[in-house]
TIDRENNU-865274 format. One line per field, with one value per residue (C-alpha): z, x, y; residue in three letters. Coordinates in steps of 0.1 Angstrom, whole numbers, plus 2048, in hexadecimal, padded with zeros to 3 digits. Last residue first. Layout:
BEGIN
z = (Z|...)
x = (X|...)
y = (Y|...)
residu = (ALA|...)
***
This chain:
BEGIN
z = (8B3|8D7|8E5|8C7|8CE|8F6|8EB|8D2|8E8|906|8EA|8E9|908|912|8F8|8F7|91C|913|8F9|90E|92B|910|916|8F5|8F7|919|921|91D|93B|94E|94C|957|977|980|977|993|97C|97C|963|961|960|93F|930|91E|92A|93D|942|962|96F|98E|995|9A4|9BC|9C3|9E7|9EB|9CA|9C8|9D5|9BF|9B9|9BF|9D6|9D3|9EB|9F4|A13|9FE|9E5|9FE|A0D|9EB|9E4|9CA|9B2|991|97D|964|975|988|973|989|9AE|9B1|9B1|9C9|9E7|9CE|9EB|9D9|9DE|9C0|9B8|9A7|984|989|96D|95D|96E|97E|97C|984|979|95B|966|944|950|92D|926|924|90F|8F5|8F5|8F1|8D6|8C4|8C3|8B4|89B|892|891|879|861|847|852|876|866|879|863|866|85E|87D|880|8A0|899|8B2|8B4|8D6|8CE|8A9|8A4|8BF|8B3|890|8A2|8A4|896|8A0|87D|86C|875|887|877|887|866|86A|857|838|835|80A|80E|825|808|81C|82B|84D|85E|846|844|86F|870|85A|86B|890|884|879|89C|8AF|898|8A4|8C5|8C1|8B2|8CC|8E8|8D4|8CB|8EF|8F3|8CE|8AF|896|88F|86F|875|887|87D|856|856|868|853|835|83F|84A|827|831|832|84B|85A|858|84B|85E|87C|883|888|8A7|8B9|8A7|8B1|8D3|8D8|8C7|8DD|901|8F7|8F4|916|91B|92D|918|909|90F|901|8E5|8DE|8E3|8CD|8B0|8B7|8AE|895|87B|895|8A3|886|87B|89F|89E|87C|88C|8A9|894|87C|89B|8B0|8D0|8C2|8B2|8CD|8E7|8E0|8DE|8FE|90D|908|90C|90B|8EC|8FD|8F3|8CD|8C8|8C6|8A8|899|87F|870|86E|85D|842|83C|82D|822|80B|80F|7EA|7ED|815|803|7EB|80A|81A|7FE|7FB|820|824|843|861|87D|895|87A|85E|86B|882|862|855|872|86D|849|856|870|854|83C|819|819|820|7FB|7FA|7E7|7F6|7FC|7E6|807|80F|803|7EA|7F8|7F6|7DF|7F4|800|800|823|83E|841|863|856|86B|880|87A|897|88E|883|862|85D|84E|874|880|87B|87A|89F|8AE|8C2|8C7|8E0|8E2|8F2|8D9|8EC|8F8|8DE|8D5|8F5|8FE|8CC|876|891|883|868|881|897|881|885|864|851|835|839|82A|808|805|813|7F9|800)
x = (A0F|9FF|9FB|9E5|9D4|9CD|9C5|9AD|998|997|986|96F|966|961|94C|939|931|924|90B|901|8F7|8E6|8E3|8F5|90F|902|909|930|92E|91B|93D|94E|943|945|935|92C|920|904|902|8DB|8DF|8D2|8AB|8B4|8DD|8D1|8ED|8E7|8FA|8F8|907|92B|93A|95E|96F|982|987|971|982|977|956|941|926|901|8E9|8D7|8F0|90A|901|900|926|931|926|90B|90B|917|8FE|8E5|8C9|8C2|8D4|8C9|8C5|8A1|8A7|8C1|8AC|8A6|8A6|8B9|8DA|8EA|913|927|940|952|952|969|986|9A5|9A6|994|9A7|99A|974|960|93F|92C|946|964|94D|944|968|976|95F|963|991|98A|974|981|9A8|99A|98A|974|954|955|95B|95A|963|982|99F|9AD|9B3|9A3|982|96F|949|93C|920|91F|924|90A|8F0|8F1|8F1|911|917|93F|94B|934|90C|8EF|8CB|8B7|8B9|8DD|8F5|8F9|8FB|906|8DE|8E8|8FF|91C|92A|935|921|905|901|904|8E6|8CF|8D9|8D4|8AB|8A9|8B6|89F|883|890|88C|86C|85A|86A|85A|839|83C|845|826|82E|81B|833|849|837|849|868|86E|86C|880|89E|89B|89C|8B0|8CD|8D2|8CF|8E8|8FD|91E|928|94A|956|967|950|937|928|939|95B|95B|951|96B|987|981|97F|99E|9AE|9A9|992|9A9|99C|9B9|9D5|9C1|9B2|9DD|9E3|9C9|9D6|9F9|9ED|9D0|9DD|9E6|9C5|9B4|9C0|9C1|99A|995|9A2|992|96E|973|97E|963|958|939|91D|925|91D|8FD|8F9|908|8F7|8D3|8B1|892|877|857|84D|853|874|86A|866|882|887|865|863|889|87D|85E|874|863|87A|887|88D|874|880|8A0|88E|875|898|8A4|886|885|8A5|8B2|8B7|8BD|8A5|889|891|894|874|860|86E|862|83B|83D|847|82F|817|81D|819|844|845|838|83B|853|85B|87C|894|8A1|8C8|8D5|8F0|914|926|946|968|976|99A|9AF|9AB|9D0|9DD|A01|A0C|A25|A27|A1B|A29|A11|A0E|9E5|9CE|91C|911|8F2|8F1|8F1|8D1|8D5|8F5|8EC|8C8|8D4|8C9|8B3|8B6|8D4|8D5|8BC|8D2|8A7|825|81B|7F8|7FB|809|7EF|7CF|7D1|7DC|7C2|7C6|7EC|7EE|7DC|7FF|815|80D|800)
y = (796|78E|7B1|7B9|799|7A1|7C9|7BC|7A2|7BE|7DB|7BA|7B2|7D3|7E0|7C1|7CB|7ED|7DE|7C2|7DC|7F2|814|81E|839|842|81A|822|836|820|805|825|82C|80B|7EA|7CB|7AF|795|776|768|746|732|732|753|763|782|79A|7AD|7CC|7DC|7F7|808|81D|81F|825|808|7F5|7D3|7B3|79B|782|7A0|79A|7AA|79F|7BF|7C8|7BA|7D9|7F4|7E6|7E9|809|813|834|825|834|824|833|811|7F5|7DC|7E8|7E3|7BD|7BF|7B2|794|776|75F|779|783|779|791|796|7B4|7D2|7EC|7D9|7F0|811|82D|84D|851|853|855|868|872|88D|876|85C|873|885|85F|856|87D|872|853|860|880|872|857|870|865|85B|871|88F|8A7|8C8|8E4|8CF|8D0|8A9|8A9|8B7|8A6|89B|8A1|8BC|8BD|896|891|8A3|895|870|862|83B|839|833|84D|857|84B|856|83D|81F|826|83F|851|877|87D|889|8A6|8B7|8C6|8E4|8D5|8ED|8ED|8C8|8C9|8DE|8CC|8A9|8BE|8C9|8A6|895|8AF|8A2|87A|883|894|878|864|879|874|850|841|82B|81C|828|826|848|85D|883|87E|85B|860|87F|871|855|865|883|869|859|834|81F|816|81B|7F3|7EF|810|7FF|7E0|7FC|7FD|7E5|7EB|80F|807|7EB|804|823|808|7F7|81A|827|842|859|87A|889|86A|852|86A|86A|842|840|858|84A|825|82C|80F|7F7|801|7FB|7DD|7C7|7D5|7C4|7A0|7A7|7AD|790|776|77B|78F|7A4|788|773|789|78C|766|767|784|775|785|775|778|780|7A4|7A8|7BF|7E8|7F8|809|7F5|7F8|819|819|803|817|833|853|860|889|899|8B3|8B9|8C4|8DC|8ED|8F7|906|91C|920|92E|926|93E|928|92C|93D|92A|906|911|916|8F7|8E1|8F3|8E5|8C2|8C5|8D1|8B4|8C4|8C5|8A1|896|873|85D|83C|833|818|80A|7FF|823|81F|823|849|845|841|85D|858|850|86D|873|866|865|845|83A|810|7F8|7D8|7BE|7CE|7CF|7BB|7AD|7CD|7DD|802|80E|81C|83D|84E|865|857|83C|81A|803|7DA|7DE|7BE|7B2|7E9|82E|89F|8A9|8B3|89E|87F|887|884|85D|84D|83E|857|853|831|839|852|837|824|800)
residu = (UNK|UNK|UNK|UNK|UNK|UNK|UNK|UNK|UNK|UNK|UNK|UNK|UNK|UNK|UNK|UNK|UNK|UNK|UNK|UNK|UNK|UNK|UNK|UNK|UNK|UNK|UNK|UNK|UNK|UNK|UNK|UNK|UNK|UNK|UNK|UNK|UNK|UNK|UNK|UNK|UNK|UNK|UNK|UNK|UNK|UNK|UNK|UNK|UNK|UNK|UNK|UNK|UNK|UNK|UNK|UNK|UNK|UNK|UNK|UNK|UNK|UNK|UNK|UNK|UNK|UNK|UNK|UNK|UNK|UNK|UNK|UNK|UNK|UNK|UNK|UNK|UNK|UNK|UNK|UNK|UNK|UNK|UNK|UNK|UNK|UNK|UNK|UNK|UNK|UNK|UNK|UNK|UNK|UNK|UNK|UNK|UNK|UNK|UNK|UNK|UNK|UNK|UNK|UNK|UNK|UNK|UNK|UNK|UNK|UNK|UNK|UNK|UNK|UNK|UNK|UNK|UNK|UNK|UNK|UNK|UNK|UNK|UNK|UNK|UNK|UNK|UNK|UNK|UNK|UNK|UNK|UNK|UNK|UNK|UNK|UNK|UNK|UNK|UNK|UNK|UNK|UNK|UNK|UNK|UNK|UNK|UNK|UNK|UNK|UNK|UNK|UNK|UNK|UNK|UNK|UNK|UNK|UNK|UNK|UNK|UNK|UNK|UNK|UNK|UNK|UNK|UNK|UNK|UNK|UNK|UNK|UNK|UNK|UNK|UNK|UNK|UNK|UNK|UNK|UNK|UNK|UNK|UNK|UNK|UNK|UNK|UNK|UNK|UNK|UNK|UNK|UNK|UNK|UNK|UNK|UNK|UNK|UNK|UNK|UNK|UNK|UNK|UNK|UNK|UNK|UNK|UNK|UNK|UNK|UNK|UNK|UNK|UNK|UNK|UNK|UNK|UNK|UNK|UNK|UNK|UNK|UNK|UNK|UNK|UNK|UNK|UNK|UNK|UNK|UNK|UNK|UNK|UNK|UNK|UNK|UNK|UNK|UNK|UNK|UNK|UNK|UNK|UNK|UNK|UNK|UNK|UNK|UNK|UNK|UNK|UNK|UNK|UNK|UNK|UNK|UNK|UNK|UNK|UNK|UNK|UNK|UNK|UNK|UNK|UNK|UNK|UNK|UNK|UNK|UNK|UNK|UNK|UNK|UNK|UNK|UNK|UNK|UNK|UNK|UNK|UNK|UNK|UNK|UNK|UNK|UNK|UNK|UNK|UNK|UNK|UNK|UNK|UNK|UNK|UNK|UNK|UNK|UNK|UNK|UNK|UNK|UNK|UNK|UNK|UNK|UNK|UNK|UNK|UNK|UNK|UNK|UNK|UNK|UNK|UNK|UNK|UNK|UNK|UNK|UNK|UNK|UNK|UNK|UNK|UNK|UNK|UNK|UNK|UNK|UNK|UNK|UNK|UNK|UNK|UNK|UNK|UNK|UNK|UNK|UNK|UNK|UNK|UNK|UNK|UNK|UNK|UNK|UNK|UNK|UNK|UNK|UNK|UNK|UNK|UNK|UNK|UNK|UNK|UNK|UNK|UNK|UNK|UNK|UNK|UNK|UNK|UNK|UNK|UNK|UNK|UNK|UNK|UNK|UNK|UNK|UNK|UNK|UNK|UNK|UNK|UNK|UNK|UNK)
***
């Protein structure tokens, strides 16, 4: 059916108006990730020049034409595109023209059928294996002083830059592809009805408003903007208003550019992460594995604000255990990872283990971060 036979029995709303399971959601910082699926052993000094531009992919999705500018959300979102920002409206009205309703992306970003149970190893399965070290090995060996340097900056060790980056993108094979304004587009103004439509609806409109903003900045066609079925962007999956506020220029060539740009991208994950609570002077393990008491006092205590705000003597007075001797003087919380019909697994993480969960607040995403920025540094040591 046509989107435009669709609309008629569309609630009034969406005229008038108009993201972690694997991730359980996408954070709103970065949102949803785009799907994820050799080097000289010796560590060589390196140029750092962005490497050629290779030719933009074709989108995933052909799009479905429909006229957004008649939509009087869309009409009322220009009108504040000109008046807070001073667009002209002309132009303006000619890139919403070319804008693609994409169904694909609706239906991607509804959420998982209720029922299905959760399971960390299989999760984890898809993350920790051979084609993902391998690449990280690569990429670090090639990024050597660049790390080392973001390491230095921010104190977000290494291990922790390279697991993210090859989480959410397998380090650029996976970046996504969908043009941005599409999907962006799409979500603001026709988002599935879910309980959370309206604050999503405005999420993803914020997003839009940022994915104008940012093409102007960086002085570049909006449509060449591909990223995830949400609207995530480059190596490191930023949403538009992540890339302008964390987004780094550190190779001082006067744009982010987070698709290009391996000083950018290194250097904007470590700024995201230092700003978002990174403690570089904790050290030791990001997270402890624990023991639960039968009787479920610490039930409440699972992954309560994300925040590490408990003390160990708070959490053995609901139950909770570590297996090791926990620093003196650090808070942490309480992490599950539910493995389906097997034991739950239950984990003490620290300031920083939360950290990585306001890139995506996913406890299986920030622990596949871990594990595997750990499985790269162990085979980079090893050659």
């Amino acid at each position: 059916m046509k989107l435009t036979q669709r609309l008629k029995s569309f609630p009034p709303l969406l005229l008038a108006c108009a993201l972690l399971a694997a991730p359980a959601s996408a954070q709103d910082s970065t949102a949803a990730s785009a799907s994820s699926k050799p080097a000289p052993k010796k560590v060589a000094k390196k140029s750092h020049k962005k490497p050629a531009k290779k030719a933009a992919p074709k989108t995933d999705y052909v799009g479905e034409a429909v006229n957004f500018g008649e939509w009087k959300a869309v009409g009322d979102f220009a009108a504040m595109m000109v008046a807070k920002h001073g667009f002209e409206r002309s132009a303006l009205d000619a890139t919403i023209a070319q804008i693609r309703f994409v169904d694909s992306a609706v239906q991607l970003v509804k959420p998982a059928p209720p029922g299905k149970p959760k399971n960390w190893q299989a999760y984890r399965a898809l993350f920790i294996e051979p084609v993902r070290i391998k690449a990280g090995v690569s990429f670090w060996n090639d990024n050597a002083e660049l790390i080392a340097k973001a390491e230095a900056k921010y104190g977000v060790p290494g291990e922790i830059i390279v697991g993210i980056l090859g989480v959410e993108t397998v380090y650029g094979r996976n970046t996504g592809r969908f043009r941005v304004l599409d999907a962006l587009t799409t979500l603001a103004f026709a988002y599935p009805e879910t309980p959370n439509r309206a604050a999503r609806m405005d999420f993803f409109r914020d997003e839009l408003e940022q994915a104008l903003l940012l093409a102007r900045q960086e002085k570049i066609d909006p449509f060449t903007l591909l990223g995830s079925f949400a609207g995530a962007v480059g190596m490191p999956q930023f949403m538009p208003s992540s890339v302008l506020q964390f987004g780094v220029d550190a190779d001082g060539d006067g744009i982010i550019d987070l698709r290009n740009s391996p000083a950018d991208i290194i250097y904007s994950v470590a700024h995201y992460l230092a700003t978002h609570g990174w403690d570089a002077k904790a050290t030791g393990p990001i997270a402890y594995p624990a023991n639960v008491s039968p009787n479920k006092a610490w039930e409440g205590l699972i992954g309560k604000d994300l925040v590490a705000n408990l003390s160990a003597e708070q959490l053995q007075a609901a139950g909770v255990v570590a297996n090791k001797p926990l620093p003196e003087g650090m808070t942490f919380g309480l992490v599950d990872l539910q493995n389906g019909a097997e034991a739950t697994e239950f984990w003490l993480g620290n300031a920083n283990f939360f950290a990585i969960t306001q890139y995506n607040r996913s406890f299986f995403y920030a622990m596949s971060v871990i594990e595997l920025g750990r499985a790269v540094r162990e085979q980079r040591e090893t050659r």
